[in-house]
Every structure is written in C-alpha cells, then in structure tokens.
OpenMM code with the backbone's topology and positions (N, CA, C; nanometers):
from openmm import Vec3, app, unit

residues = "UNK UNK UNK UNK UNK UNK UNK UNK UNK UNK UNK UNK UNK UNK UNK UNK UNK UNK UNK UNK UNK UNK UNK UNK UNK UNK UNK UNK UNK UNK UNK UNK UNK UNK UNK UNK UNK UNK UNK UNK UNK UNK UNK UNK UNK UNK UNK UNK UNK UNK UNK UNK UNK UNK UNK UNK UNK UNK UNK UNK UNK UNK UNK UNK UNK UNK UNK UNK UNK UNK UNK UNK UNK UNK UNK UNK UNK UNK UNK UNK UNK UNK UNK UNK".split()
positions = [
    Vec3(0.0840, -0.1168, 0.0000),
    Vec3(0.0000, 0.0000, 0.0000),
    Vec3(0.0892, 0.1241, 0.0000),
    Vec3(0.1246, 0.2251, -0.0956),
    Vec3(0.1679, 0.3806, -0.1029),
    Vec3(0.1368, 0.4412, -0.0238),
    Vec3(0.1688, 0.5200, 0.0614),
    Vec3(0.1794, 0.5830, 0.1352),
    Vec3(0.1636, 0.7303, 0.0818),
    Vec3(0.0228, 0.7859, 0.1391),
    Vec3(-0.0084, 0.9288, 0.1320),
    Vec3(0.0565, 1.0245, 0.1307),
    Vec3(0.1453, 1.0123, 0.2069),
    Vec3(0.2115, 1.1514, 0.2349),
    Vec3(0.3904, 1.0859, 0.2731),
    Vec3(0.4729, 1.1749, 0.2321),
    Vec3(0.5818, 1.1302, 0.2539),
    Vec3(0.6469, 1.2472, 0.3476),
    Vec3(0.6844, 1.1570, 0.4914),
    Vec3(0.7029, 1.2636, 0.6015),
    Vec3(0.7712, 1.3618, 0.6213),
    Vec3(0.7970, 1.4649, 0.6233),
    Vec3(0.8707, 1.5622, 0.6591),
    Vec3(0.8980, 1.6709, 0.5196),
    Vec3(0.8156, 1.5915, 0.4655),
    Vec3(0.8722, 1.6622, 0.2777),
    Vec3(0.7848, 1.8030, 0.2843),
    Vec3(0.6756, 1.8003, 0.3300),
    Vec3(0.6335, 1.9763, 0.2536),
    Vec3(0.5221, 1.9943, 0.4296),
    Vec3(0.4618, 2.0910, 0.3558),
    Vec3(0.3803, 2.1626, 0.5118),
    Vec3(0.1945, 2.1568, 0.4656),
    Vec3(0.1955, 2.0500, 0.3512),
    Vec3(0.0697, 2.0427, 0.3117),
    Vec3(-0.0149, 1.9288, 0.3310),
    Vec3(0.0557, 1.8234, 0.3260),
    Vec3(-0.0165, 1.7085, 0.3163),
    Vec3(-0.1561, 1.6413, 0.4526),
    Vec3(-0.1981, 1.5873, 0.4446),
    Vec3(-0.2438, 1.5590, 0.5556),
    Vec3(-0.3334, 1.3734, 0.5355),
    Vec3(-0.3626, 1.3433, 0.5917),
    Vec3(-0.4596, 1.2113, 0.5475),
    Vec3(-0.5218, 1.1606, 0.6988),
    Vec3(-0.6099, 1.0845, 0.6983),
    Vec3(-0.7571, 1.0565, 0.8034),
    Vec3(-0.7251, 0.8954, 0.8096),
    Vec3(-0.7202, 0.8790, 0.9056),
    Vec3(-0.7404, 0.7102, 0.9259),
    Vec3(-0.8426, 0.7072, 1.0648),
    Vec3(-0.9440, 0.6189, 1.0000),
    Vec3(-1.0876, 0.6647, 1.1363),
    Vec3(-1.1068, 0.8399, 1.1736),
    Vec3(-1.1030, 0.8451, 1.2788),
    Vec3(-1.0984, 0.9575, 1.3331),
    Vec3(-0.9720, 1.0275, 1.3871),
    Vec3(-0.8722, 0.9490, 1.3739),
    Vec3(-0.6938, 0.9997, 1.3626),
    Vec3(-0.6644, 1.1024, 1.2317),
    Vec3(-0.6263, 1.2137, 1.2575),
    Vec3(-0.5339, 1.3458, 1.1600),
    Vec3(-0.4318, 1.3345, 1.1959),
    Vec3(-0.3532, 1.2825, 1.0411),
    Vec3(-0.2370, 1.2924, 1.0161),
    Vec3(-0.1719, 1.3851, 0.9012),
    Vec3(-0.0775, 1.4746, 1.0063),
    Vec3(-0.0728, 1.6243, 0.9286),
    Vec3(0.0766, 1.6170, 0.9032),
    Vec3(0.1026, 1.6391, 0.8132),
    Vec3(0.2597, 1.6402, 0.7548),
    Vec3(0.3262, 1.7941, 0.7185),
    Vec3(0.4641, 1.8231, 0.8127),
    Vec3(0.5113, 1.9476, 0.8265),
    Vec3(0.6812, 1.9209, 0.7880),
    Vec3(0.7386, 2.0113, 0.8016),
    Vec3(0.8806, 1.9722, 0.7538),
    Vec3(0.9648, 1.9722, 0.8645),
    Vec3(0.9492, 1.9463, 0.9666),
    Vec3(1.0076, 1.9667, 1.1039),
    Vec3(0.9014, 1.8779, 1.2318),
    Vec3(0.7946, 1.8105, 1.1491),
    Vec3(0.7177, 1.7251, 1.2320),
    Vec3(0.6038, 1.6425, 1.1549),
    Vec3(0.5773, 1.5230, 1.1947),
    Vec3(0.4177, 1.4787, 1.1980),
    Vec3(0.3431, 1.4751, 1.3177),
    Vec3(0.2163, 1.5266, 1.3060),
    Vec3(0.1373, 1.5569, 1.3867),
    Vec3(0.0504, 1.4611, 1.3724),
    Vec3(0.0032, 1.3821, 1.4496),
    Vec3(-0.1322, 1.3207, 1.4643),
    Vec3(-0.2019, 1.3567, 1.5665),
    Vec3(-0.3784, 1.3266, 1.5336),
    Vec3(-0.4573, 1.4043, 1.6980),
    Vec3(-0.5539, 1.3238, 1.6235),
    Vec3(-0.6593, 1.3203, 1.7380),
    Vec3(-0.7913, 1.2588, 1.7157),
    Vec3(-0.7917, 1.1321, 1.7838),
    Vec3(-0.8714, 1.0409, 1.7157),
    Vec3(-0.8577, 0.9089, 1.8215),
    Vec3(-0.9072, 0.8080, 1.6807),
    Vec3(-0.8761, 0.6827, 1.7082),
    Vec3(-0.8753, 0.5263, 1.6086),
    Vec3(-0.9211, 0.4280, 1.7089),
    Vec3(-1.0085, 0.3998, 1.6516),
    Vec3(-1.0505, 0.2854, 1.6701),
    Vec3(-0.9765, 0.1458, 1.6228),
    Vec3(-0.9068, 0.0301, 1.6815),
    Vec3(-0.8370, -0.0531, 1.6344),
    Vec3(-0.9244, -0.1906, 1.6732),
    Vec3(-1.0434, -0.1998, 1.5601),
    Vec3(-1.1271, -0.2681, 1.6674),
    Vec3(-1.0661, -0.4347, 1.5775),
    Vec3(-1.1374, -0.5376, 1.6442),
    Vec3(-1.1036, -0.6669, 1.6170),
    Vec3(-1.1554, -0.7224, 1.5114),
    Vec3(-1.1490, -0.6817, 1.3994),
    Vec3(-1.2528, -0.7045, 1.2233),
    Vec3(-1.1663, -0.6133, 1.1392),
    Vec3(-1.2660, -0.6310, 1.0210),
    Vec3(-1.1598, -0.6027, 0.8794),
    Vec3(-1.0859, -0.4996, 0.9021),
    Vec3(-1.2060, -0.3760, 0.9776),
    Vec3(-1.1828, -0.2450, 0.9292),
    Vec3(-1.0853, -0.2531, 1.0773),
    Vec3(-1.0359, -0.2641, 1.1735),
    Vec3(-1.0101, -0.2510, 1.2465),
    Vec3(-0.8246, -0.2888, 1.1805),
    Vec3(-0.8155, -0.4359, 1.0934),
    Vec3(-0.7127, -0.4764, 1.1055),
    Vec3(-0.6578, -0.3416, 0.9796),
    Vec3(-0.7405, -0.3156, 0.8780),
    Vec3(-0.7108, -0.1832, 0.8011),
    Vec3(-0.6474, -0.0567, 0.7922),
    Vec3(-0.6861, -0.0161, 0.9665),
    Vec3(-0.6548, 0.0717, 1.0196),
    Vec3(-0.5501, 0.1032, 1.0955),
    Vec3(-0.5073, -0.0190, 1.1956),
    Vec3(-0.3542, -0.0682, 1.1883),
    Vec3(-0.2692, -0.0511, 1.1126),
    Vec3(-0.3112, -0.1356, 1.0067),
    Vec3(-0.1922, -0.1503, 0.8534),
    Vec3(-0.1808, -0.0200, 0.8477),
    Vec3(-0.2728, 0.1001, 0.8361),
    Vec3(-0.2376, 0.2133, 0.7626),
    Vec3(-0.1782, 0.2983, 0.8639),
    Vec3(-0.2262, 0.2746, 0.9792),
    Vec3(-0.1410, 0.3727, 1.0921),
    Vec3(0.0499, 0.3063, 1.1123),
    Vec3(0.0089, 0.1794, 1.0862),
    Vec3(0.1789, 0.1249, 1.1131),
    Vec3(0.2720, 0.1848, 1.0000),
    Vec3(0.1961, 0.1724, 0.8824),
    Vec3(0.2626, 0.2186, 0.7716),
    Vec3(0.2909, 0.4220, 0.7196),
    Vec3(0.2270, 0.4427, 0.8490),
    Vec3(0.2869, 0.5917, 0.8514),
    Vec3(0.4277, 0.5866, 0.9378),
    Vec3(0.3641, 0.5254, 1.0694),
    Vec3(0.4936, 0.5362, 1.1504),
    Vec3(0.5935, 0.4439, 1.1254),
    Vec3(0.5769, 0.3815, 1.0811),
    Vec3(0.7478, 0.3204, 1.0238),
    Vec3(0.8069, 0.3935, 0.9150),
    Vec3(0.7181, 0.4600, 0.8021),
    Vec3(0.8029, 0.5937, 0.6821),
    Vec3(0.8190, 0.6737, 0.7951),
    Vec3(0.7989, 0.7250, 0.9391),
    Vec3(0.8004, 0.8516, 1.0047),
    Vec3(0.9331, 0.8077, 1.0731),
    Vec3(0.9471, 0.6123, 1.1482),
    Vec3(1.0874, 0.6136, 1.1444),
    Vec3(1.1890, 0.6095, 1.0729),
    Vec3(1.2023, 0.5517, 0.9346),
    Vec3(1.2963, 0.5528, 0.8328),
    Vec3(1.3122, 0.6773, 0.8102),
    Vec3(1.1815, 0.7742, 0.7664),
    Vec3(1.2507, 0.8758, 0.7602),
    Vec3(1.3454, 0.9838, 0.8394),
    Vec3(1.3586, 0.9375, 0.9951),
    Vec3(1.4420, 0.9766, 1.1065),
    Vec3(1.5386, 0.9079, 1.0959),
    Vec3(1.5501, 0.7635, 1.0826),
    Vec3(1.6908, 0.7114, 1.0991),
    Vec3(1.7794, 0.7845, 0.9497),
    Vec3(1.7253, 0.7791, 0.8842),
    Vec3(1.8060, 0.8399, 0.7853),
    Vec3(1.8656, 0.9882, 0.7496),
    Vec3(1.8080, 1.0464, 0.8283),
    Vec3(1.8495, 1.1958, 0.9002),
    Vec3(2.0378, 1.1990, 0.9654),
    Vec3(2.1232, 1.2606, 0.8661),
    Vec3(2.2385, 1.2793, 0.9816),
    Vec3(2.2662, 1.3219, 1.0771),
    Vec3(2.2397, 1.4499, 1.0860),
    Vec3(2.2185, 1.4948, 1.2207),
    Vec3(2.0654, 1.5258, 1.2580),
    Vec3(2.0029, 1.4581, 1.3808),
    Vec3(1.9339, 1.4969, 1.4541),
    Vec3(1.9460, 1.5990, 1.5590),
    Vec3(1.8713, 1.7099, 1.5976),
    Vec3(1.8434, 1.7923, 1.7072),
    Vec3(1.8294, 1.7203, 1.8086),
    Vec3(1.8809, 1.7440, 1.9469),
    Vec3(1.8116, 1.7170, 2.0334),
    Vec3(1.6525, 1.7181, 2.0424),
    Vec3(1.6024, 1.8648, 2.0266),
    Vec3(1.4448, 1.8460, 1.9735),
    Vec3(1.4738, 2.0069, 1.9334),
    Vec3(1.3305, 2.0058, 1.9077),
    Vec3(1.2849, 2.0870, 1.7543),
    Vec3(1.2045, 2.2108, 1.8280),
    Vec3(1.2467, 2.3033, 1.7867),
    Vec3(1.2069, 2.4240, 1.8735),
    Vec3(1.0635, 2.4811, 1.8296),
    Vec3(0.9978, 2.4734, 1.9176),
    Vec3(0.8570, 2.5059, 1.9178),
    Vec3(0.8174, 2.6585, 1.9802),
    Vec3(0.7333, 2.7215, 1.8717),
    Vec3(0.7198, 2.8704, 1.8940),
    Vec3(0.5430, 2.8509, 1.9979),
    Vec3(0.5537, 2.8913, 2.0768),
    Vec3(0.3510, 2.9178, 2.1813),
    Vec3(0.3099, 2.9707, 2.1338),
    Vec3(0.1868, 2.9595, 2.0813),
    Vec3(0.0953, 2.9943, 2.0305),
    Vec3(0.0754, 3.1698, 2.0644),
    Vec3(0.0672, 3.2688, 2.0015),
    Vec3(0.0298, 3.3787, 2.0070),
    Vec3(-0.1385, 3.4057, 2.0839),
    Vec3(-0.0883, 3.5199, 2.1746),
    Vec3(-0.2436, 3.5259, 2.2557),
    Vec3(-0.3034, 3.6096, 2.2240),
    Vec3(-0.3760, 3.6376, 2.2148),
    Vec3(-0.5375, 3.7299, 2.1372),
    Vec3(-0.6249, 3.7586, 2.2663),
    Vec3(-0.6888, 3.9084, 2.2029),
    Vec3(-0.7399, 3.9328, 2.3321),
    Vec3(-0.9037, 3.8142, 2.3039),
    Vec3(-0.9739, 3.8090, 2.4280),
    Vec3(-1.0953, 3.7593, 2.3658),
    Vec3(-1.2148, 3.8192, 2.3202),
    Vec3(-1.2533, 3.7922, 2.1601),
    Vec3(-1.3415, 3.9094, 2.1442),
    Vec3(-1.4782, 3.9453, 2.2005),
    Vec3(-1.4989, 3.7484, 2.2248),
    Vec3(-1.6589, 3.8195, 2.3545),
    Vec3(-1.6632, 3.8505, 2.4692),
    Vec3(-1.5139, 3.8903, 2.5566),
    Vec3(-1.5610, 3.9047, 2.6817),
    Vec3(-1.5666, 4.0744, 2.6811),
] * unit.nanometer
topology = app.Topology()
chain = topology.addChain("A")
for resn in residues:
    res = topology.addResidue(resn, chain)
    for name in ("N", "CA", "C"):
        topology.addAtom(name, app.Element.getBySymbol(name[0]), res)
C-alpha cells in the first residue's frame, strides 16, 4: 500500500485514518484525534495504515544525519478575547 504523504517533505499534506489526523510538516508529523483498532476487517485496516505511517516517520528519522536534540517550538500567540 503507497503511502499518502511522505514525512517531513512539505507543510501540506495531511490524510484521516478513522478519526486519527495525520498532518505532515517539515520539522514534524502531527497526529490528533482518536482510532478505533477494533477486532474485524476495518479494524485490522486501520492498523496496517497507521503502522505504515509510523514506520516511513521512522525511516525517515533514521536516515536523518544529524538529529536535534528536539525541535524548537514557537507558543501559540495570545489574542485578546473578542466576547468578553
């Protein structure tokens, strides 16, 4: 099975497995939401496709020469709130 998105390559991609978002950035993959991994077709489906992100998400790390310790993350900018 090809693989949707190839990790770390651009800041666009994204793809859905159940209710799991998988968002592809050049300095991260993001997943959020939640999967169901239930015990039937669709269950074993959903596995396959979640394993087969995170193993391109490790190859594509082991093959990295230098790694960061970690990856510097900017906080979110605060806004006033407009209904209070």
């Amino acid at each position: 099975m090809p693989l949707p998105i190839t990790p770390f390559a651009n800041e666009s991609d994204s793809l859905q497995i159940d209710d799991l978002t998988i968002e592809n950035r050049t300095d991260r993959v993001s997943l959020y939401g939640s999967i169901a991994l239930t015990k039937d077709q669709a269950g074993l489906e959903h596995a396959r496709a979640l394993k087969a992100v995170v193993d391109a998400v490790v190859a594509a790390l082991e093959h990295e020469e230098h790694l960061p310790d970690a990856v510097a993350t900017k906080p979110p900018d605060q806004v006033p709130n407009p209904f209070s």
